[in-house]
PDB file of N, CA, C and O in Angstrom:
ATOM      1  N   UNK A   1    -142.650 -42.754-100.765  1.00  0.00           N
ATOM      2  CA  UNK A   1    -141.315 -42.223-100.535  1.00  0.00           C
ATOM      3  C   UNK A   1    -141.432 -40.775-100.098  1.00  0.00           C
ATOM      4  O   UNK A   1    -142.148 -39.978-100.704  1.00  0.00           O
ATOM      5  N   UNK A   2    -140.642 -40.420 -98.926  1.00  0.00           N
ATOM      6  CA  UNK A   2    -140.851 -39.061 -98.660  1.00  0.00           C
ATOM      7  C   UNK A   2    -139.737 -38.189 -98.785  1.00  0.00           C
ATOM      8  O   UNK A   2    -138.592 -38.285 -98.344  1.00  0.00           O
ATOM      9  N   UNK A   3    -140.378 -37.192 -99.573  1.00  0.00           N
ATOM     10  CA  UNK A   3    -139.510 -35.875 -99.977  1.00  0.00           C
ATOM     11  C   UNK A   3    -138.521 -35.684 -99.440  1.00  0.00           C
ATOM     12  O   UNK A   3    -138.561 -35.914 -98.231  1.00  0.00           O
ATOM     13  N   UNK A   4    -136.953 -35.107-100.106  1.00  0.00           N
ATOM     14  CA  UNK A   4    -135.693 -35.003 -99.883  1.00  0.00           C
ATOM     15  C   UNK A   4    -135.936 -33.610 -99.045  1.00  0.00           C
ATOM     16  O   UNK A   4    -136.693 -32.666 -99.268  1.00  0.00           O
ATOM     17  N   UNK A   5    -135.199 -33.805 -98.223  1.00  0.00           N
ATOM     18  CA  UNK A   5    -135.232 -32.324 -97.395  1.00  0.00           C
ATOM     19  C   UNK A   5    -134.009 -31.172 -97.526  1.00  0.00           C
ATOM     20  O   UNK A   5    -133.854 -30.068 -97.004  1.00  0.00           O
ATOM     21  N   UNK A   6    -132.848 -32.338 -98.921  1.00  0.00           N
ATOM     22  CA  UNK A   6    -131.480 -31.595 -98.965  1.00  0.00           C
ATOM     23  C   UNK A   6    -132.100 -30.350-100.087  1.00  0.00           C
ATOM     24  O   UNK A   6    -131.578 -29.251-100.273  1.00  0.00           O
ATOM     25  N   UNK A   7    -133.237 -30.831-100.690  1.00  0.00           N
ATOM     26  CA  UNK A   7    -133.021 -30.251-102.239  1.00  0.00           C
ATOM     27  C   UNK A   7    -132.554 -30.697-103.186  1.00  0.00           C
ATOM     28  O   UNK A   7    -132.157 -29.999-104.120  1.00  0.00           O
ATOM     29  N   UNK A   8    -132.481 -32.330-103.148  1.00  0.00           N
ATOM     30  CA  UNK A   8    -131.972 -32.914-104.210  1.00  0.00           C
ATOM     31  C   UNK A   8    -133.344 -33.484-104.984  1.00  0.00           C
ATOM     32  O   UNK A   8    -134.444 -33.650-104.457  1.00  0.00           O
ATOM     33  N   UNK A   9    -133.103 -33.652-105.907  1.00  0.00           N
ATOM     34  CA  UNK A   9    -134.536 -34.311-107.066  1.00  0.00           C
ATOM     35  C   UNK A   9    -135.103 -35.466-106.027  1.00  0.00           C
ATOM     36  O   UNK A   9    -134.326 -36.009-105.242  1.00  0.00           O
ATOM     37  N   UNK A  10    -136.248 -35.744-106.062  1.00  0.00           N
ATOM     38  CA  UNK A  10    -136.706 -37.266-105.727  1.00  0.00           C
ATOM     39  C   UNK A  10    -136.393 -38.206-106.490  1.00  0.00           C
ATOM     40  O   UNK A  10    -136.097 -39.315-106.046  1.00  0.00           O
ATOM     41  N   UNK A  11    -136.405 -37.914-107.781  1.00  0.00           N
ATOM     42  CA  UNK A  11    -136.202 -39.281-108.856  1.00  0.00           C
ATOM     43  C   UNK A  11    -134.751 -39.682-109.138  1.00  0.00           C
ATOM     44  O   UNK A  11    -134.454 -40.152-110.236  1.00  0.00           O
ATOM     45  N   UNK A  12    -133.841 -39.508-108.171  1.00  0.00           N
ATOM     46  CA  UNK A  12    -132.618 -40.101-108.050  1.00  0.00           C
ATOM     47  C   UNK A  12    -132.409 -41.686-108.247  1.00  0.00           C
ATOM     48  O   UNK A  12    -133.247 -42.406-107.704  1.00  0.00           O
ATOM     49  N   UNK A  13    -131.841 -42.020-108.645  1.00  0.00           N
ATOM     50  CA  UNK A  13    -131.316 -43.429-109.274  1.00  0.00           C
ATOM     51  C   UNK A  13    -130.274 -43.898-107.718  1.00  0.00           C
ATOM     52  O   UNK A  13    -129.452 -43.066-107.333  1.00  0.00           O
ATOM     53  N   UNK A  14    -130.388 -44.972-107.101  1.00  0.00           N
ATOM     54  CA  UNK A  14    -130.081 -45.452-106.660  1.00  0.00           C
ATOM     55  C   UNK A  14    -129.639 -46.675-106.734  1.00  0.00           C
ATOM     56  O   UNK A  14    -130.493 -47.547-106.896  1.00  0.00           O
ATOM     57  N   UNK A  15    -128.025 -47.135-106.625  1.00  0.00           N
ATOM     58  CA  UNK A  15    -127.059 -48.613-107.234  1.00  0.00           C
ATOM     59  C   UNK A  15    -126.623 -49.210-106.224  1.00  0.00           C
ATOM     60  O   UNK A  15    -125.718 -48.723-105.546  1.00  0.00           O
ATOM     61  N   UNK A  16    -127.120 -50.228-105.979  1.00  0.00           N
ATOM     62  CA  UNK A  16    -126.029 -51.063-105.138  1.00  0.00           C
ATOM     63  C   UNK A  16    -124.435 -51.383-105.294  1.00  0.00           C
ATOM     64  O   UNK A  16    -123.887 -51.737-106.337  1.00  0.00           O
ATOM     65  N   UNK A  17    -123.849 -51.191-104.099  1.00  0.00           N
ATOM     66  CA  UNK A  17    -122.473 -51.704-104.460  1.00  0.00           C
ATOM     67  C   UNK A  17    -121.747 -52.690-105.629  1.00  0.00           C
ATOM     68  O   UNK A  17    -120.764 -52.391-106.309  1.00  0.00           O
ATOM     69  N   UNK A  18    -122.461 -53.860-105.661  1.00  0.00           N
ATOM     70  CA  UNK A  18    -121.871 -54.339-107.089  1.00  0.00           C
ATOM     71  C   UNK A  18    -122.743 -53.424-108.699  1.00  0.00           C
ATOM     72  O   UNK A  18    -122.564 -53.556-109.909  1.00  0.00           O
ATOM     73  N   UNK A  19    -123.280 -52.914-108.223  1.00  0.00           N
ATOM     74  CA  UNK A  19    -123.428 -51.946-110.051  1.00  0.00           C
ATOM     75  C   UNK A  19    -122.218 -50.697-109.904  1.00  0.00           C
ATOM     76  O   UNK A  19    -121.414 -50.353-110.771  1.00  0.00           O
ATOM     77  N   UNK A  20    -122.361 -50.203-108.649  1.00  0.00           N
ATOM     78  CA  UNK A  20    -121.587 -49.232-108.914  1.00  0.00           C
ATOM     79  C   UNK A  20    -119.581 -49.969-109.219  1.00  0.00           C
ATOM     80  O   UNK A  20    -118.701 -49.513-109.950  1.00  0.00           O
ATOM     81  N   UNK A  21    -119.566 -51.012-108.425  1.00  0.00           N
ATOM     82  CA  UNK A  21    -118.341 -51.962-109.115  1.00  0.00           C
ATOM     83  C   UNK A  21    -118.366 -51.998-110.568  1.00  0.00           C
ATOM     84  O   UNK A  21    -117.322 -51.777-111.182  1.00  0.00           O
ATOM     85  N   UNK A  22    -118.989 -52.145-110.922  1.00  0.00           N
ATOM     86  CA  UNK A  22    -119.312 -53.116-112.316  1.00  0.00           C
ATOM     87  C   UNK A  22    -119.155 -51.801-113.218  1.00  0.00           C
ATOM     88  O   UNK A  22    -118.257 -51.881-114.055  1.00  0.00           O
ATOM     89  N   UNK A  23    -119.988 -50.430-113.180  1.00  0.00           N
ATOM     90  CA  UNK A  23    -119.832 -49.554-113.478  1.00  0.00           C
ATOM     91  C   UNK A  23    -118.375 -48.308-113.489  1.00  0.00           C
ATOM     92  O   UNK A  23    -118.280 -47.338-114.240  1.00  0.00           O
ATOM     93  N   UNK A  24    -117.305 -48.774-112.330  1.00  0.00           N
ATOM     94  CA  UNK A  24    -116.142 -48.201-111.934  1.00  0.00           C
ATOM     95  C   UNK A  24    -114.901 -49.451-112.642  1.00  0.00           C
ATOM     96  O   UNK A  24    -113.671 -49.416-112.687  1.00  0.00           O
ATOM     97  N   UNK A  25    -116.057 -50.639-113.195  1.00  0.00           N
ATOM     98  CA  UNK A  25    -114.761 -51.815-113.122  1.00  0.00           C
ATOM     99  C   UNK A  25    -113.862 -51.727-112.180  1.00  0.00           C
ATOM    100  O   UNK A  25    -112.681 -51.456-112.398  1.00  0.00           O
ATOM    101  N   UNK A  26    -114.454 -51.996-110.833  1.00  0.00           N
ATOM    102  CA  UNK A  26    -113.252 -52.336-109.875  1.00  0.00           C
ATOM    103  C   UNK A  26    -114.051 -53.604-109.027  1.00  0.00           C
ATOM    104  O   UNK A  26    -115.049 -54.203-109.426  1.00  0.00           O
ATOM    105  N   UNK A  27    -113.485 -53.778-108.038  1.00  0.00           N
ATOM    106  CA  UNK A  27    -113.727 -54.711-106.858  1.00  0.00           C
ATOM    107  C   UNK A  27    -115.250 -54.251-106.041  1.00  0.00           C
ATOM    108  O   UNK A  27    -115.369 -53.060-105.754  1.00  0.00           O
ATOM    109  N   UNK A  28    -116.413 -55.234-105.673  1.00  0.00           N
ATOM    110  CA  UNK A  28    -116.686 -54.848-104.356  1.00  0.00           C
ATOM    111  C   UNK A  28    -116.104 -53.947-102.906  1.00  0.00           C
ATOM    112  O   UNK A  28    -116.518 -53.122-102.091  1.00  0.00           O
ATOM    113  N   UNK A  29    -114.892 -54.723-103.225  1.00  0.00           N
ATOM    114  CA  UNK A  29    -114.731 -54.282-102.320  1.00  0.00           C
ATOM    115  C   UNK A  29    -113.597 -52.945-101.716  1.00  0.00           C
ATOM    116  O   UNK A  29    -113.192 -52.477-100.652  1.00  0.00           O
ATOM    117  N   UNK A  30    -113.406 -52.699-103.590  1.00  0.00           N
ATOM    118  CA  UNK A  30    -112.788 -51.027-103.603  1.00  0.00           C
ATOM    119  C   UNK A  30    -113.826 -50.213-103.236  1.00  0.00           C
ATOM    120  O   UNK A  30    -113.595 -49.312-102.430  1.00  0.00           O
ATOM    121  N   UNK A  31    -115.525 -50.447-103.918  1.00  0.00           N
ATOM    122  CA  UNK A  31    -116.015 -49.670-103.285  1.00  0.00           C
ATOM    123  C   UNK A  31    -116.647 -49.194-102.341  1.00  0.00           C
ATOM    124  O   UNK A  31    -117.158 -48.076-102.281  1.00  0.00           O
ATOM    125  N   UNK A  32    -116.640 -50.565-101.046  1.00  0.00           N
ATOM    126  CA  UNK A  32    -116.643 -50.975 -99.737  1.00  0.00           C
ATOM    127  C   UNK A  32    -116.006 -49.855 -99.037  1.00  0.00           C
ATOM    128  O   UNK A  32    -116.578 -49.136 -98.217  1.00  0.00           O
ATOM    129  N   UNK A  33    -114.561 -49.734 -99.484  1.00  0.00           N
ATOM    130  CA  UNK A  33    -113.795 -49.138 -99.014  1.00  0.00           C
ATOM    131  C   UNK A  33    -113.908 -47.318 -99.217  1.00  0.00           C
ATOM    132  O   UNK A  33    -113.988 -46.480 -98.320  1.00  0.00           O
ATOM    133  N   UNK A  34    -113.889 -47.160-100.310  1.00  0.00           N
ATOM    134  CA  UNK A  34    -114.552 -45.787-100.719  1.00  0.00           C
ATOM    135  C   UNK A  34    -115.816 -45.387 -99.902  1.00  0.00           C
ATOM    136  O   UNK A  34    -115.828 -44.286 -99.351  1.00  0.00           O
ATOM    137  N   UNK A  35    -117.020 -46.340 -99.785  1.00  0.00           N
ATOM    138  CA  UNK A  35    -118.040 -45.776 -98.711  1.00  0.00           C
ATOM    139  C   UNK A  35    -117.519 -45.229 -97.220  1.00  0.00           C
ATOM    140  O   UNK A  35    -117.725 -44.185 -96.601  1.00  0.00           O
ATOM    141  N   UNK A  36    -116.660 -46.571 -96.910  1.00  0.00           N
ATOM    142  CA  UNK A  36    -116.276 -46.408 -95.390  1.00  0.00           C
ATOM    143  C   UNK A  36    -115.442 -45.402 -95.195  1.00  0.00           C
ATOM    144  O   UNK A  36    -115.613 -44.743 -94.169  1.00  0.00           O
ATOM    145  N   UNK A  37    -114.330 -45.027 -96.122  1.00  0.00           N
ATOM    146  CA  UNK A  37    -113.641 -44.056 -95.934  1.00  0.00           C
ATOM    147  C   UNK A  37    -114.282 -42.733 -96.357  1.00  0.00           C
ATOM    148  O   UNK A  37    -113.657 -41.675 -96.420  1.00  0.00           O
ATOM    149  N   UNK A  38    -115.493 -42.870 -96.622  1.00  0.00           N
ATOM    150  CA  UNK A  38    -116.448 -41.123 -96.968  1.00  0.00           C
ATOM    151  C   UNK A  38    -115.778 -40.382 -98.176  1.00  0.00           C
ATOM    152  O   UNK A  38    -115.715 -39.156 -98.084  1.00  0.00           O
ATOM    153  N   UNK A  39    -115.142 -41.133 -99.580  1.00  0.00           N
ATOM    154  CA  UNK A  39    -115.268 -40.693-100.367  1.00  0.00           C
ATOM    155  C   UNK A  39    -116.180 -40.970-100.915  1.00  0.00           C
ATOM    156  O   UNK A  39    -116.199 -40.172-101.853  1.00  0.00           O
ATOM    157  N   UNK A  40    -117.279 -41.786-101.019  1.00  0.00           N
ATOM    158  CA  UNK A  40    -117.992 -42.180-102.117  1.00  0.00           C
ATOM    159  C   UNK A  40    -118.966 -42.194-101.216  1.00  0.00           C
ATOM    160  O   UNK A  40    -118.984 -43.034-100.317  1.00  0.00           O
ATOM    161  N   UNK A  41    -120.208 -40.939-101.403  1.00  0.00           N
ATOM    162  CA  UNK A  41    -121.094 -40.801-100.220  1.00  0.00           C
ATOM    163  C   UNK A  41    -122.148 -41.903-100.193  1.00  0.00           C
ATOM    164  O   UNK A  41    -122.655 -42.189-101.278  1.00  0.00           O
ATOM    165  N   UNK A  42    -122.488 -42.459 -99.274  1.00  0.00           N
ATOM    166  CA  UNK A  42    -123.780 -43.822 -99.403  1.00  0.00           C
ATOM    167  C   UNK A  42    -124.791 -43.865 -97.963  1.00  0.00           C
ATOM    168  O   UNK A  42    -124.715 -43.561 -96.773  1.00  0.00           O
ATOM    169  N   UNK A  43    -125.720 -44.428 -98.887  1.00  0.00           N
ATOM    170  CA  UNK A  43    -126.997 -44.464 -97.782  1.00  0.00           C
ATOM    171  C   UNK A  43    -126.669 -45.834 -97.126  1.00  0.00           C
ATOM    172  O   UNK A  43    -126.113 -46.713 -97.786  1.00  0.00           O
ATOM    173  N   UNK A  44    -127.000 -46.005 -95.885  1.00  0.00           N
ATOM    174  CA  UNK A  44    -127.302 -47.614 -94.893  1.00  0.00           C
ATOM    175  C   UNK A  44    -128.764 -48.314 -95.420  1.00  0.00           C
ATOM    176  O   UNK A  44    -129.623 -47.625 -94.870  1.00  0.00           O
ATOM    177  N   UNK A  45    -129.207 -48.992 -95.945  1.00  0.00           N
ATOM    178  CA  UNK A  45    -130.264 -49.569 -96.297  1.00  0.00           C
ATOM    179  C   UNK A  45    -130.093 -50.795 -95.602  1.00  0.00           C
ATOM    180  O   UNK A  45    -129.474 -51.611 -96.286  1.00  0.00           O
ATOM    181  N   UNK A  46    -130.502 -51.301 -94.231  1.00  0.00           N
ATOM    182  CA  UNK A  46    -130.345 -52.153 -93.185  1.00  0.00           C
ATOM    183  C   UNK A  46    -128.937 -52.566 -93.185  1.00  0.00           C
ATOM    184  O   UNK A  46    -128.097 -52.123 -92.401  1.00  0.00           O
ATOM    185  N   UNK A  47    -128.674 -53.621 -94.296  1.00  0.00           N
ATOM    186  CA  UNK A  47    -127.047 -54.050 -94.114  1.00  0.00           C
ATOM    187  C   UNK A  47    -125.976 -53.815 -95.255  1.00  0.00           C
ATOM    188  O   UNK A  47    -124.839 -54.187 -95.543  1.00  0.00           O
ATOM    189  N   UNK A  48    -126.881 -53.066 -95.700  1.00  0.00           N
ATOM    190  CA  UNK A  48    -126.602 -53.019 -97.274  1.00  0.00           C
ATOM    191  C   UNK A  48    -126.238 -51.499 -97.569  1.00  0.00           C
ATOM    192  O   UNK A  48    -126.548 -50.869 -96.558  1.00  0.00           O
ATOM    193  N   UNK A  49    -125.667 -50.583 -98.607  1.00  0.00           N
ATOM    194  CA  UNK A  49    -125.703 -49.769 -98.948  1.00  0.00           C
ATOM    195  C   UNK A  49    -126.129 -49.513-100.325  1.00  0.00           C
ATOM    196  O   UNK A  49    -126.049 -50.308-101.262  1.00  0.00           O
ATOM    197  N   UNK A  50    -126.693 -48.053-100.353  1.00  0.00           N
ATOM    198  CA  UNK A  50    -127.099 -47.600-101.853  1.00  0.00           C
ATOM    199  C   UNK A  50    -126.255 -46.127-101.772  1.00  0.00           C
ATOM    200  O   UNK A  50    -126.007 -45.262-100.932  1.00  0.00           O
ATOM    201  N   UNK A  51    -126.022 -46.372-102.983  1.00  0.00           N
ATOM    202  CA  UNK A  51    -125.138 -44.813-103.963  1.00  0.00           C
ATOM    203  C   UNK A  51    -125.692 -44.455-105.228  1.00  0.00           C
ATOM    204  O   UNK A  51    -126.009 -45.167-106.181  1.00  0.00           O
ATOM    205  N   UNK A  52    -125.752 -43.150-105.051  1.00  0.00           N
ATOM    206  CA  UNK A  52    -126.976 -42.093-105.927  1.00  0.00           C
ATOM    207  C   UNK A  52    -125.598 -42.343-106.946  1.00  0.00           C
ATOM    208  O   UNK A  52    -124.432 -42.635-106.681  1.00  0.00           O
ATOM    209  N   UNK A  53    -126.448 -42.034-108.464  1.00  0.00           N
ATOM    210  CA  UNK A  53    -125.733 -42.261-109.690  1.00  0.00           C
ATOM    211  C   UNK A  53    -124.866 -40.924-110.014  1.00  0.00           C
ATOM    212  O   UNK A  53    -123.840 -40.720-110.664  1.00  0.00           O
ATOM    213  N   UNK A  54    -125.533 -40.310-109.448  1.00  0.00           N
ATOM    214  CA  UNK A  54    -124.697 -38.471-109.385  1.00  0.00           C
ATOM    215  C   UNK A  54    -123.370 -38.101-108.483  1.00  0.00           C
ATOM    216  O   UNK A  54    -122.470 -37.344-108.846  1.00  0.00           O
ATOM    217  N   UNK A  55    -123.466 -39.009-106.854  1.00  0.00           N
ATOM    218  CA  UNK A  55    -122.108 -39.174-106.708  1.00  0.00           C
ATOM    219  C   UNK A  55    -121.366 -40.126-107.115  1.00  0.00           C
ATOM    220  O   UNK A  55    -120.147 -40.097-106.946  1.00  0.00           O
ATOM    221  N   UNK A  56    -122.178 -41.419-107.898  1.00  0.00           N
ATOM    222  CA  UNK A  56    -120.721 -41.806-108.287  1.00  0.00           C
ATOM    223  C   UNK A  56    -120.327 -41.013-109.686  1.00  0.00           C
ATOM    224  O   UNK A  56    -119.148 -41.228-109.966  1.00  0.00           O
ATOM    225  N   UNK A  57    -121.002 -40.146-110.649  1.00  0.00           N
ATOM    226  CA  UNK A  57    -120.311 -39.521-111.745  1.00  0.00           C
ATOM    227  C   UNK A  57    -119.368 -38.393-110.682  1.00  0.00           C
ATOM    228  O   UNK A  57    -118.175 -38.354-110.981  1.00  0.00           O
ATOM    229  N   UNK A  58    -119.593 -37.913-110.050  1.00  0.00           N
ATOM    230  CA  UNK A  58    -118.920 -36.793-109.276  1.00  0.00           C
ATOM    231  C   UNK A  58    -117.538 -37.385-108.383  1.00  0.00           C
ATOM    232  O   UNK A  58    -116.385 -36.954-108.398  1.00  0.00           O
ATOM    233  N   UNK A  59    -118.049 -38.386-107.712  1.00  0.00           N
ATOM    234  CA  UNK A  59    -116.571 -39.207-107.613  1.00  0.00           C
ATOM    235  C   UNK A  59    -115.217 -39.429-108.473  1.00  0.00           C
ATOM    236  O   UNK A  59    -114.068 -39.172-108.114  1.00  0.00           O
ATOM    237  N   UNK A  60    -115.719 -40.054-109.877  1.00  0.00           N
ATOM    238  CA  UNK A  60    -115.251 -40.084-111.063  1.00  0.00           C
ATOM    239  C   UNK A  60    -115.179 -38.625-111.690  1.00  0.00           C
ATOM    240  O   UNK A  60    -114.052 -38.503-111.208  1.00  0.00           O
ATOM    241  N   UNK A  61    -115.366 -37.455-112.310  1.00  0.00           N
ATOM    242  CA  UNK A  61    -114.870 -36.454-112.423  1.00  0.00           C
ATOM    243  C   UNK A  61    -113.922 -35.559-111.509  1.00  0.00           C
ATOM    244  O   UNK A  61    -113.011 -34.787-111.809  1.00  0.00           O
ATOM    245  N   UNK A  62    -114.470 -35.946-110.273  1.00  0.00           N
ATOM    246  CA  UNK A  62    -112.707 -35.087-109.409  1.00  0.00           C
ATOM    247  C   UNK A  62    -111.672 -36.424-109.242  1.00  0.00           C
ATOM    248  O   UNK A  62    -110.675 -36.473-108.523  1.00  0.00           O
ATOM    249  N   UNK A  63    -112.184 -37.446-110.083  1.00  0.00           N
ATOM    250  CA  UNK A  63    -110.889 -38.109-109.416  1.00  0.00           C
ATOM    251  C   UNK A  63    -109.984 -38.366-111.051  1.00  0.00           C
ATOM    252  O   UNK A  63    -108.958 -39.045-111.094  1.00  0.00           O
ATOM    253  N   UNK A  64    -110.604 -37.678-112.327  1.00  0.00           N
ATOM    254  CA  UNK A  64    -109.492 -37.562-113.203  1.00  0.00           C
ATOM    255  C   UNK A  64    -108.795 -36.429-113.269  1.00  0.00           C
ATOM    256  O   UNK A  64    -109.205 -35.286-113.069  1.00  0.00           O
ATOM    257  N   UNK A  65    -107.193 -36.966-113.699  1.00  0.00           N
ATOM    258  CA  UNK A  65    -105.890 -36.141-113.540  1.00  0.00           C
ATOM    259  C   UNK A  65    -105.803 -36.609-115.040  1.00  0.00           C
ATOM    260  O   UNK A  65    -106.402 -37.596-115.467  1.00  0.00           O
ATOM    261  N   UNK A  66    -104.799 -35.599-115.973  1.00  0.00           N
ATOM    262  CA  UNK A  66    -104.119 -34.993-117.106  1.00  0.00           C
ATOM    263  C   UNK A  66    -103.030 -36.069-116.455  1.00  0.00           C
ATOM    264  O   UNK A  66    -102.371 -35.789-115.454  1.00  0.00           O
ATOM    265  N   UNK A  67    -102.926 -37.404-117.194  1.00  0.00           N
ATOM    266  CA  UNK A  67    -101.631 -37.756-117.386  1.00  0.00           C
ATOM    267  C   UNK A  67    -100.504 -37.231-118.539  1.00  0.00           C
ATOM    268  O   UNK A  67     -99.437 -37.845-118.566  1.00  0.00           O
ATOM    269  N   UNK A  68    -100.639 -36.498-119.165  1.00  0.00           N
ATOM    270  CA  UNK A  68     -99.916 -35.750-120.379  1.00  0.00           C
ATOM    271  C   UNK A  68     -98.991 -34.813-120.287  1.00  0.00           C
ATOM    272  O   UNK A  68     -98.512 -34.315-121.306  1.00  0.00           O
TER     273      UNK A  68
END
């Protein structure tokens, strides 16, 4: 595997779309939609996508609101 050139760790955790479902409890294909629309940043792995475990916690922290 060759070195990140952003500056991010190498030992990043990488989820396929149904963990990161399973993990958000939503649909495939909410988070289909979240990739395509570039909230939920993801790699192309031929036909497939992968999402680092850090944007999806970062997804999930700007996306809670104070219902109170």
């Amino acid at each position: 595997m060759a070195a990140s050139t952003s500056g991010d760790s190498p030992d990043k955790k990488f989820l396929t779309v149904a963990e990161v479902a399973q993990m958000m409890r939503v649909s495939k294909m909410t988070v289909y939609r979240l990739v395509h629309n570039g909230e939920l940043p993801a790699l192309r792995v031929g036909r497939s996508f992968r999402v680092t475990e850090q944007d999806v916690d970062a997804y999930l922290q700007k996306s809670f609101f104070d219902a109170g």
